[in-house]
CHARMM-style PDB file with segment names, atoms N, HN, CA, C and O in Angstrom:
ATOM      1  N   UNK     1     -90.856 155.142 144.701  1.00  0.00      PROA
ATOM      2  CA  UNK     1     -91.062 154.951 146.124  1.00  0.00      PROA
ATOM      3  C   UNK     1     -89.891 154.160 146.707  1.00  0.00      PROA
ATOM      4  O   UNK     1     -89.419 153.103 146.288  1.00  0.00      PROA
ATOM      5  N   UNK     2     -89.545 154.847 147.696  1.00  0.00      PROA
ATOM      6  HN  UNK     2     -89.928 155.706 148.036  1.00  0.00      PROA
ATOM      7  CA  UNK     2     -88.449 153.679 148.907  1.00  0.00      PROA
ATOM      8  C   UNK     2     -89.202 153.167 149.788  1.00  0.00      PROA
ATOM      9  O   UNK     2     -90.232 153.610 150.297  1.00  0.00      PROA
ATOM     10  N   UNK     3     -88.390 151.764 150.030  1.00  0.00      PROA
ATOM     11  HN  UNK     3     -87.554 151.404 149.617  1.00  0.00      PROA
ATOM     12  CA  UNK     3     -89.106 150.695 150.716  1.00  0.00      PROA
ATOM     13  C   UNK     3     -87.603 150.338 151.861  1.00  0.00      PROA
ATOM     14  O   UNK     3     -86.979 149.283 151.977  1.00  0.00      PROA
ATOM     15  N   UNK     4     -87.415 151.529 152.494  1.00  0.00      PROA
ATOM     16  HN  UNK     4     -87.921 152.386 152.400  1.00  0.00      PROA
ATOM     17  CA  UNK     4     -86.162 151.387 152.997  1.00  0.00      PROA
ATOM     18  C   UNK     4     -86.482 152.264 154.742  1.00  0.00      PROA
ATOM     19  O   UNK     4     -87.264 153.192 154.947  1.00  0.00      PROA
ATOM     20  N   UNK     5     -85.431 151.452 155.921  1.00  0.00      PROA
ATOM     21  HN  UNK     5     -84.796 150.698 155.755  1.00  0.00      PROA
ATOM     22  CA  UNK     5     -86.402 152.437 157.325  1.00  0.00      PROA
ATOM     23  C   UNK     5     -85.491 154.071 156.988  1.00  0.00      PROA
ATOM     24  O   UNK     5     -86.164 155.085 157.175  1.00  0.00      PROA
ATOM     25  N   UNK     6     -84.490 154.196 156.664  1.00  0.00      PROA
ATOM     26  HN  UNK     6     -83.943 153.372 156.512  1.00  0.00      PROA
ATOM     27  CA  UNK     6     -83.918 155.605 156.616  1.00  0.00      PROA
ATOM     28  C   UNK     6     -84.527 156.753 155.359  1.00  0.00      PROA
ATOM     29  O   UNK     6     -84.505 157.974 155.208  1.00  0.00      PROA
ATOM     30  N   UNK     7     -85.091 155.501 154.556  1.00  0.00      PROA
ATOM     31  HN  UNK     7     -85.110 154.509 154.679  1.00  0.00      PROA
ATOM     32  CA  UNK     7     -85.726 157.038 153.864  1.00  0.00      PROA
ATOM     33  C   UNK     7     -84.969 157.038 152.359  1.00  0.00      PROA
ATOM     34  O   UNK     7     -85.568 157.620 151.455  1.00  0.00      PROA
ATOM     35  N   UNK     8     -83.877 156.505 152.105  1.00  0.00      PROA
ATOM     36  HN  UNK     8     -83.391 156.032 152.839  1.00  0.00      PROA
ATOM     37  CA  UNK     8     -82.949 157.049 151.296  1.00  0.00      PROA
ATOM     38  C   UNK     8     -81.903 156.060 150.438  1.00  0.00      PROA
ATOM     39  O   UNK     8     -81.588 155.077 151.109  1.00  0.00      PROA
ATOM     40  N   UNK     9     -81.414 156.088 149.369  1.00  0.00      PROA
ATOM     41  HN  UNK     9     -81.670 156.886 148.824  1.00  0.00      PROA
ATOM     42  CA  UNK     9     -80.423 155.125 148.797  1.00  0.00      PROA
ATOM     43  C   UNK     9     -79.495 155.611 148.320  1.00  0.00      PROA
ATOM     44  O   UNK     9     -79.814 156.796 148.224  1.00  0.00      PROA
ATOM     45  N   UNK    10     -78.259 155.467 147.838  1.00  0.00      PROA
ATOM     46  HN  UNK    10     -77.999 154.504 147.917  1.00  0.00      PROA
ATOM     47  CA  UNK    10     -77.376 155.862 146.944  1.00  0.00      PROA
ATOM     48  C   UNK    10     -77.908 155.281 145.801  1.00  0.00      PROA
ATOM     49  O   UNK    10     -77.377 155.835 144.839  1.00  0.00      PROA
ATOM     50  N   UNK    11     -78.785 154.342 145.396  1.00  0.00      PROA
ATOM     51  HN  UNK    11     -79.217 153.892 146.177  1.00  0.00      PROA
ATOM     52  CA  UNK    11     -79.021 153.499 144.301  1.00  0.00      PROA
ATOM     53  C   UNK    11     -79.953 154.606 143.642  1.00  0.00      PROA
ATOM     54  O   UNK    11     -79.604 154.854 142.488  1.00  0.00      PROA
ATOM     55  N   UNK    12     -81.100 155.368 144.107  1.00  0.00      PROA
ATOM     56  HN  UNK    12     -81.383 155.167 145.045  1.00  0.00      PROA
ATOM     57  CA  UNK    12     -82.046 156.231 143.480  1.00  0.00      PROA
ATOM     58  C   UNK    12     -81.862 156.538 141.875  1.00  0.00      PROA
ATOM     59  O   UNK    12     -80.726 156.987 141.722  1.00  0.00      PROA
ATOM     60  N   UNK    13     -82.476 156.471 140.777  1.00  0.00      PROA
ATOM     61  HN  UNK    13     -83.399 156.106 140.901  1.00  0.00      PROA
ATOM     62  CA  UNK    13     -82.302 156.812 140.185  1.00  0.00      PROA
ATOM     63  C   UNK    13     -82.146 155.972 138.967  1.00  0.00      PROA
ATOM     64  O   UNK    13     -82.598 156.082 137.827  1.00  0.00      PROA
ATOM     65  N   UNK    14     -81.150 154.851 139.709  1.00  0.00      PROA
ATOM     66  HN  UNK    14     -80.782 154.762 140.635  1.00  0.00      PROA
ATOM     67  CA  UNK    14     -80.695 153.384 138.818  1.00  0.00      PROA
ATOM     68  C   UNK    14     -81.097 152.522 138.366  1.00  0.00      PROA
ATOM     69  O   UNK    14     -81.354 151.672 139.218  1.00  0.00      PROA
ATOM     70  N   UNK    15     -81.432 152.085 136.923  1.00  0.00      PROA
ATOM     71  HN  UNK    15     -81.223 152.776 136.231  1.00  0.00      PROA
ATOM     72  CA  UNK    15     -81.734 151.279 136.705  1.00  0.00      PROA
ATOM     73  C   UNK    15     -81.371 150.170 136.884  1.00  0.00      PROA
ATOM     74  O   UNK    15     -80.147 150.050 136.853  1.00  0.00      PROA
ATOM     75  N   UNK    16     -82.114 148.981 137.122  1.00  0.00      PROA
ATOM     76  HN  UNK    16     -83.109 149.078 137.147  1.00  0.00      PROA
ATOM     77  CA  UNK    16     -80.804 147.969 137.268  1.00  0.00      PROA
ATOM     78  C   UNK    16     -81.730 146.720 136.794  1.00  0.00      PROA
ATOM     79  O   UNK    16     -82.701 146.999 136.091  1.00  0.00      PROA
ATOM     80  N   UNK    17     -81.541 145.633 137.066  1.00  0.00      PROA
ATOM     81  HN  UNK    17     -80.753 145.407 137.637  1.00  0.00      PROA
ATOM     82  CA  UNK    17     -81.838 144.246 136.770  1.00  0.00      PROA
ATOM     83  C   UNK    17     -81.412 143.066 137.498  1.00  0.00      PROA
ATOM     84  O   UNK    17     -80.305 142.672 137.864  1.00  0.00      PROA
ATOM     85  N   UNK    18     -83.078 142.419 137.652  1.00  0.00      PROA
ATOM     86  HN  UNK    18     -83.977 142.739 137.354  1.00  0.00      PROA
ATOM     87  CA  UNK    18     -82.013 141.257 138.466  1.00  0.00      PROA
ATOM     88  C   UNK    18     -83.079 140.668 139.581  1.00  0.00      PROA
ATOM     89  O   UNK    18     -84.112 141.324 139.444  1.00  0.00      PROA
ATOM     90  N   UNK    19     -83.206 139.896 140.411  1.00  0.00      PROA
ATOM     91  HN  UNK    19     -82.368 139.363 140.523  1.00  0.00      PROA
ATOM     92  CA  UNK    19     -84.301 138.821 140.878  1.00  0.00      PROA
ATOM     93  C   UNK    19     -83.917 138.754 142.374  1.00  0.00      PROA
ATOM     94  O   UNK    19     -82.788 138.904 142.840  1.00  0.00      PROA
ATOM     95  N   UNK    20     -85.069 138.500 143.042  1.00  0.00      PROA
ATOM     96  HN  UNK    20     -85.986 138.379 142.663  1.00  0.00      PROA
ATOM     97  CA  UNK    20     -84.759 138.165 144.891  1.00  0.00      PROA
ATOM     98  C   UNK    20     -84.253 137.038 144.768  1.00  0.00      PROA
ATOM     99  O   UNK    20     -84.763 136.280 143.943  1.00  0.00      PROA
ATOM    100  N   UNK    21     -83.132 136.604 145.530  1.00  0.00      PROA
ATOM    101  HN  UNK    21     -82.717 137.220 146.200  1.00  0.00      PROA
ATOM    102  CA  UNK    21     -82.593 135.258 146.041  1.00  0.00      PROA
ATOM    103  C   UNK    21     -83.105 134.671 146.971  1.00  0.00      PROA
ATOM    104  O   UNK    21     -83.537 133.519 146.999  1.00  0.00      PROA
ATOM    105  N   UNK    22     -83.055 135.940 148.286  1.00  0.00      PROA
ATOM    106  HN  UNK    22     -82.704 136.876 148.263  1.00  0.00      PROA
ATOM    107  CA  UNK    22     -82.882 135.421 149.452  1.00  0.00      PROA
ATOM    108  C   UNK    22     -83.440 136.921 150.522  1.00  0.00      PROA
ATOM    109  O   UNK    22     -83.098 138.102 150.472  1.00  0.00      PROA
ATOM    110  N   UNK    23     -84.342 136.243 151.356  1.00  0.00      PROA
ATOM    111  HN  UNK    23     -84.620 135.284 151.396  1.00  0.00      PROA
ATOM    112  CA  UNK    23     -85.011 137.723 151.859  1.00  0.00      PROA
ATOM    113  C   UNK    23     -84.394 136.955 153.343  1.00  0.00      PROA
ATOM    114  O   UNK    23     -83.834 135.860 153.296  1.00  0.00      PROA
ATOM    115  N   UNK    24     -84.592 137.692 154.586  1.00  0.00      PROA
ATOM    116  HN  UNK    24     -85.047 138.582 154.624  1.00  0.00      PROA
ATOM    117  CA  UNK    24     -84.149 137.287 155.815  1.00  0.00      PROA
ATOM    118  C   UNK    24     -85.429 138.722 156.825  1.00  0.00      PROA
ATOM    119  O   UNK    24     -85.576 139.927 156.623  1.00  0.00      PROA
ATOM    120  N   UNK    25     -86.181 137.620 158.009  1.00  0.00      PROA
ATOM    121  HN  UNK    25     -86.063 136.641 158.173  1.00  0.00      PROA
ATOM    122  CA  UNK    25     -87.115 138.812 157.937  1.00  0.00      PROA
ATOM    123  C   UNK    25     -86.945 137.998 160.028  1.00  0.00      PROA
ATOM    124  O   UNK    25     -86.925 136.844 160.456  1.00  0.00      PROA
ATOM    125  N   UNK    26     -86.893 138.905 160.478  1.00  0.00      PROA
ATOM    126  HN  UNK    26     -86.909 139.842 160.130  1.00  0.00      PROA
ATOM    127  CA  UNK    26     -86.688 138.939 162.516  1.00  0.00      PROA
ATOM    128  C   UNK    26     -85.452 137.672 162.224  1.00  0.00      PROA
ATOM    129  O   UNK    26     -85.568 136.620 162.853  1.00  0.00      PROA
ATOM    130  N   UNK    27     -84.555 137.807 161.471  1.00  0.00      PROA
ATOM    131  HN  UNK    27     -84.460 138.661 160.960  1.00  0.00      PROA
ATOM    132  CA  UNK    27     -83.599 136.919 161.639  1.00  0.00      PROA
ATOM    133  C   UNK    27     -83.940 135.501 161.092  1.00  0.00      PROA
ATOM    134  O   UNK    27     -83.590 134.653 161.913  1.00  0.00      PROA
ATOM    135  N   UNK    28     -84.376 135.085 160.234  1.00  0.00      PROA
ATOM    136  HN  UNK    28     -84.661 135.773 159.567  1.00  0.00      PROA
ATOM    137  CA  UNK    28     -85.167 133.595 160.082  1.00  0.00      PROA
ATOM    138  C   UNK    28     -85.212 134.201 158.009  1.00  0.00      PROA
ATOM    139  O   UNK    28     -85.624 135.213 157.443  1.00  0.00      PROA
ATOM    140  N   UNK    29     -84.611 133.032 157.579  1.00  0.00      PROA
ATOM    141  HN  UNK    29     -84.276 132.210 158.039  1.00  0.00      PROA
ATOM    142  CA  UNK    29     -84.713 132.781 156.604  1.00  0.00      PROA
ATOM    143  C   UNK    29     -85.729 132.506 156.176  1.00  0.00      PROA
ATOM    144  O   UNK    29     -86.316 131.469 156.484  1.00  0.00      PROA
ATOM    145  N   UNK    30     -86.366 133.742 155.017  1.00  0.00      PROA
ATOM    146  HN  UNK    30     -85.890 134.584 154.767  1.00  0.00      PROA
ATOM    147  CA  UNK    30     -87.900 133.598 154.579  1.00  0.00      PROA
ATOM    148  C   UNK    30     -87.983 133.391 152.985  1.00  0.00      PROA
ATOM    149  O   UNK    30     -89.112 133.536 152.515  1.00  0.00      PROA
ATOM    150  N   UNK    31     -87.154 133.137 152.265  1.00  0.00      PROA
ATOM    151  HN  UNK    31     -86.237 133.019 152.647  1.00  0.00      PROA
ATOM    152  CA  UNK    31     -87.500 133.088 151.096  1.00  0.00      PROA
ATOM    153  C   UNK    31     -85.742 132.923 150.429  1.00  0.00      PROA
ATOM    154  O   UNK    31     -84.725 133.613 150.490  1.00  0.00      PROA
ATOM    155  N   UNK    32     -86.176 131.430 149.724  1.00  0.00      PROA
ATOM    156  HN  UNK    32     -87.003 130.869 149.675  1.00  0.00      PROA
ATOM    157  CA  UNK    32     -84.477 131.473 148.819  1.00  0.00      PROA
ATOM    158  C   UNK    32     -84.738 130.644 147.607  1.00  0.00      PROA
ATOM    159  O   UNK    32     -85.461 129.650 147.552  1.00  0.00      PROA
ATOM    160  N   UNK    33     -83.903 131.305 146.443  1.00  0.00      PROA
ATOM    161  HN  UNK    33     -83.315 132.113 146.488  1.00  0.00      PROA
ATOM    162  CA  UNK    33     -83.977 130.827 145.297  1.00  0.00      PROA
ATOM    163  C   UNK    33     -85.147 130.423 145.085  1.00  0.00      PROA
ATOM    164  O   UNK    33     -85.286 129.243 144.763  1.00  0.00      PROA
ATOM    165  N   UNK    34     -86.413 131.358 145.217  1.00  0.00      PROA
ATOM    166  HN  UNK    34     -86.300 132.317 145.479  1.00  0.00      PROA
ATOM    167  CA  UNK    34     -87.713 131.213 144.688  1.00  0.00      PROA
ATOM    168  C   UNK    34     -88.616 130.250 145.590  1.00  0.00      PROA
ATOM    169  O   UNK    34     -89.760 129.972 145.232  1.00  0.00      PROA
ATOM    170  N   UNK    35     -88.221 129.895 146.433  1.00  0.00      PROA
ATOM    171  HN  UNK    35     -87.291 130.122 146.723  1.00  0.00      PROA
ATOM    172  CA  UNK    35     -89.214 128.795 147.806  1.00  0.00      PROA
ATOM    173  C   UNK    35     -89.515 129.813 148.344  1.00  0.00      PROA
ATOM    174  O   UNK    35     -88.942 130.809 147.903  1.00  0.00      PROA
ATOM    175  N   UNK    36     -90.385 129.997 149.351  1.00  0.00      PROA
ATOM    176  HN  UNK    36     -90.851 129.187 149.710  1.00  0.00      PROA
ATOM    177  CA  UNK    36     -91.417 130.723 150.508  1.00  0.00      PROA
ATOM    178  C   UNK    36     -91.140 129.720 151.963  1.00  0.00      PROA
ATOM    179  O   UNK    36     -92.050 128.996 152.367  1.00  0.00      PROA
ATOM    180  N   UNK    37     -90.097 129.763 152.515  1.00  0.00      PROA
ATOM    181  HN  UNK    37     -89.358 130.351 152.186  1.00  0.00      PROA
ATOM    182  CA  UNK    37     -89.530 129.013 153.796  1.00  0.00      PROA
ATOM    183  C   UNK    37     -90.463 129.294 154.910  1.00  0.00      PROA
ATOM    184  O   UNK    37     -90.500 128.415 155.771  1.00  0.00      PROA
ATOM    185  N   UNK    38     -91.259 130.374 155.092  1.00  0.00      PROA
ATOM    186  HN  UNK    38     -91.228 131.088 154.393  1.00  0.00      PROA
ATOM    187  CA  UNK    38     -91.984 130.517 155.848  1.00  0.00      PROA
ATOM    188  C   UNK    38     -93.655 130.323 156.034  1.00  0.00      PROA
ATOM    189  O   UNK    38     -94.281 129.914 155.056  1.00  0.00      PROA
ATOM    190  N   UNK    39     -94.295 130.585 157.151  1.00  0.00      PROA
ATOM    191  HN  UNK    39     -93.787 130.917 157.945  1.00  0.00      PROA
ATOM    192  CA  UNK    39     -95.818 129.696 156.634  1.00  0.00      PROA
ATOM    193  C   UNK    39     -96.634 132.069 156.097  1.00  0.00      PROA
ATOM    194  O   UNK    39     -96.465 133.255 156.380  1.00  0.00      PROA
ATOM    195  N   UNK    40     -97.248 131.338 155.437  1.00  0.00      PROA
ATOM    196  HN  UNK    40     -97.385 130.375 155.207  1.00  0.00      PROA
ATOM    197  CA  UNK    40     -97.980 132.465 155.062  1.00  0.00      PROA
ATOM    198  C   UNK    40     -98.455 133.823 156.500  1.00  0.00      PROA
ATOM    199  O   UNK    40     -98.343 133.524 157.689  1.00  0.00      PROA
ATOM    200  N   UNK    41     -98.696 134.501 156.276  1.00  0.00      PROA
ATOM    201  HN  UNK    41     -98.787 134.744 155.310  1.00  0.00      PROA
ATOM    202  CA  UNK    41     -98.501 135.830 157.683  1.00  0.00      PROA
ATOM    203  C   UNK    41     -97.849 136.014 158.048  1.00  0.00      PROA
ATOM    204  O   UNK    41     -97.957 136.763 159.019  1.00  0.00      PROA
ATOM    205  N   UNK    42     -96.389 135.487 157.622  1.00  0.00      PROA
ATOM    206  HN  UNK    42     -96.301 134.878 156.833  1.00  0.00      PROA
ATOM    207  CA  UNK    42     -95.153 135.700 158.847  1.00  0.00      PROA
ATOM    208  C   UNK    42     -94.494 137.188 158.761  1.00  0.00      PROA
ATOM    209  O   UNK    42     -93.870 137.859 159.584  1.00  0.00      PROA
ATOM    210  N   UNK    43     -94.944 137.444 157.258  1.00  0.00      PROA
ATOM    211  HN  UNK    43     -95.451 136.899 156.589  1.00  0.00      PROA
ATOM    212  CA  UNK    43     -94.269 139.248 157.501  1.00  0.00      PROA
ATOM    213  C   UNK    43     -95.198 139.715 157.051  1.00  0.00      PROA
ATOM    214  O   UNK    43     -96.307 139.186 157.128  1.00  0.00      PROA
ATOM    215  N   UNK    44     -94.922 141.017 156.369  1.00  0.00      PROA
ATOM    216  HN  UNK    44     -94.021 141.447 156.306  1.00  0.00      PROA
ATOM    217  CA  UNK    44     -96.103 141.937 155.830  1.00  0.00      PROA
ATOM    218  C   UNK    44     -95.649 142.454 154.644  1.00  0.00      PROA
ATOM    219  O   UNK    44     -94.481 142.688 154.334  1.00  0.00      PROA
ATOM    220  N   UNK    45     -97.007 142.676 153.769  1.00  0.00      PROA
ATOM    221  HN  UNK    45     -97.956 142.486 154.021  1.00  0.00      PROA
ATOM    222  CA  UNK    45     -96.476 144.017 152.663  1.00  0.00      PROA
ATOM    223  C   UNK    45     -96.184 145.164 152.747  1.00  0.00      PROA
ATOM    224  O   UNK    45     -97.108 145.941 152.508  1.00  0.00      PROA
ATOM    225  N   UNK    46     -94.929 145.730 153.082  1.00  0.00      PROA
ATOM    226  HN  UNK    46     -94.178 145.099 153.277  1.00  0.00      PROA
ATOM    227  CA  UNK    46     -94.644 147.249 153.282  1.00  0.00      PROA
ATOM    228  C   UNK    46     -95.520 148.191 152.160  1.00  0.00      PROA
ATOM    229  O   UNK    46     -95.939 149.221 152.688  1.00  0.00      PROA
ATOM    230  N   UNK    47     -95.807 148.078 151.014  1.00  0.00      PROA
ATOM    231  HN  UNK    47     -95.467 147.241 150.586  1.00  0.00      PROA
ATOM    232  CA  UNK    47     -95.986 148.684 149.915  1.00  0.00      PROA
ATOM    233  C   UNK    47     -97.817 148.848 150.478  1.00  0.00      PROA
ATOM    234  O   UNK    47     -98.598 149.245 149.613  1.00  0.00      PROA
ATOM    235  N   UNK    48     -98.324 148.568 151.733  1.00  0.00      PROA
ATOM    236  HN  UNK    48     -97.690 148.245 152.436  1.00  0.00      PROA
ATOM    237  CA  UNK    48     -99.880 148.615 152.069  1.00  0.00      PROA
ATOM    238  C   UNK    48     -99.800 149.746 153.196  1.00  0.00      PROA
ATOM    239  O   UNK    48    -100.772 150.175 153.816  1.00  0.00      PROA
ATOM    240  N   UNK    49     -98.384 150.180 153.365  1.00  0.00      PROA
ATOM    241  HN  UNK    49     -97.594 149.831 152.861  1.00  0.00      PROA
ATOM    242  CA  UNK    49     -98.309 150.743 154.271  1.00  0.00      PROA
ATOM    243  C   UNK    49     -99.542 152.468 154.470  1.00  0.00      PROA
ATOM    244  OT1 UNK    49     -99.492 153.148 155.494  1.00  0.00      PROA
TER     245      UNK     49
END
């Protein structure tokens, strides 16, 4: 599944490896090096879509 607004990646296919740093969600820093900067509800789970 893509979790992307166009639909599409060059990555498809790839395995890869490796951890979220740093998410950025209406411009506002929501998540870095494993903290939750924001208060709980502030975005959503795309994957409930």
């Amino acid at each position: 599944m893509i979790f992307a607004r166009c639909g599409w990646t060059p990555f498809e296919g790839w395995q890869v490896r490796g951890r979220v740093r740093r998410v950025t969600l209406r411009g506002r820093e929501a998540f870095k090096d494993g903290r939750a900067l924001v208060e709980p509800g502030y975005g959503r789970n795309v994957r409930e879509k």
